[in-house]
C-alpha positions in Angstrom: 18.5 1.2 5.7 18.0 1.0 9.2 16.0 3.9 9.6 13.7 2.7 6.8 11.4 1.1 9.0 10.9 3.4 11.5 10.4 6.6 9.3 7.6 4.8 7.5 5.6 4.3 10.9 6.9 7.7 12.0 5.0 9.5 8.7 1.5 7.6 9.7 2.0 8.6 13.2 2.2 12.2 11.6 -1.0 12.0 9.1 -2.8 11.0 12.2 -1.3 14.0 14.3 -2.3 16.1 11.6 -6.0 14.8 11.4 -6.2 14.9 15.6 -4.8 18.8 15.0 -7.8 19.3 12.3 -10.4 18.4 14.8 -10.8 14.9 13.5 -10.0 13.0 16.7 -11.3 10.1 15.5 -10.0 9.4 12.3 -6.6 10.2 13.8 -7.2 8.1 16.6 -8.0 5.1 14.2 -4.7 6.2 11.7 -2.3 5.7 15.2 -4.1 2.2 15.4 -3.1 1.7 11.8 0.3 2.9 12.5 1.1 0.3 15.3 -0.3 -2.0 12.9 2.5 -1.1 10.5 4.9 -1.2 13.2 3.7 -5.3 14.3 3.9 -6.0 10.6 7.4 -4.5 9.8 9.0 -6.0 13.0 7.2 -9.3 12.1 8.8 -10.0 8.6 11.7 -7.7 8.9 15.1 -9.2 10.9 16.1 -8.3 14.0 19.0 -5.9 12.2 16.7 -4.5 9.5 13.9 -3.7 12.0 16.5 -0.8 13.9 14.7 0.6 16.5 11.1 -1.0 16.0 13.0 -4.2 17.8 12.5 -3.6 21.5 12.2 -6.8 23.0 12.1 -10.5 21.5 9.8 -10.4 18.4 7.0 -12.3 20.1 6.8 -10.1 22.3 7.1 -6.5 20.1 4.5 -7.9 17.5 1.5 -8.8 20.1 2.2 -5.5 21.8 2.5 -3.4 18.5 -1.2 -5.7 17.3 -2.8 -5.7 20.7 -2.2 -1.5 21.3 -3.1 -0.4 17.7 -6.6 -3.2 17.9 -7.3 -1.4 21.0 -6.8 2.1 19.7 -9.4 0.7 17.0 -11.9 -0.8 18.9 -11.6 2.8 21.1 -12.2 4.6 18.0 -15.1 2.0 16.5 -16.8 2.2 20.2 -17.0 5.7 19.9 -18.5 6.5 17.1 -21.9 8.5 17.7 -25.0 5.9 17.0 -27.1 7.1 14.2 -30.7 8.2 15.3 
């Protein structure tokens, strides 16, 4: 049950290693984004037992830094997209 949590952010870390693989850098880029996003969310409304291994550090502290790295992996990916001409 433990593992739950963990192997759900695990399989969108590996749709966006798949789509980096494929040459889609940013798409997969913007998926890890959404993975860390699952990650905040999951350690936000999940206990401290139930989260397993997504609880790191107090859960103040694991949900900014799970929100603040996946926002900035999606701003990274939205401020590079190419402008249109």
């Amino acid at each position: 049950m433990r593992a739950i949590p963990i192997a759900v952010v695990l399989a969108v870390v590996v749709v966006a290693l798949v789509l980096i693989s494929l040459a889609h850098w940013r798409r997969g880029a913007f998926t890890l984004g959404l993975a860390m996003g699952v990650a905040g969310t999951l350690r936000w409304v999940l206990s401290e037992r139930s989260a397993g291994v997504l609880a790191v550090r107090g859960r103040r502290f694991d949900v900014l830094f799970y929100y603040g790295c996946g926002l900035g992996l999606v701003l990274l990916t939205v401020a590079s997209l190419p402008v249109p001409e």
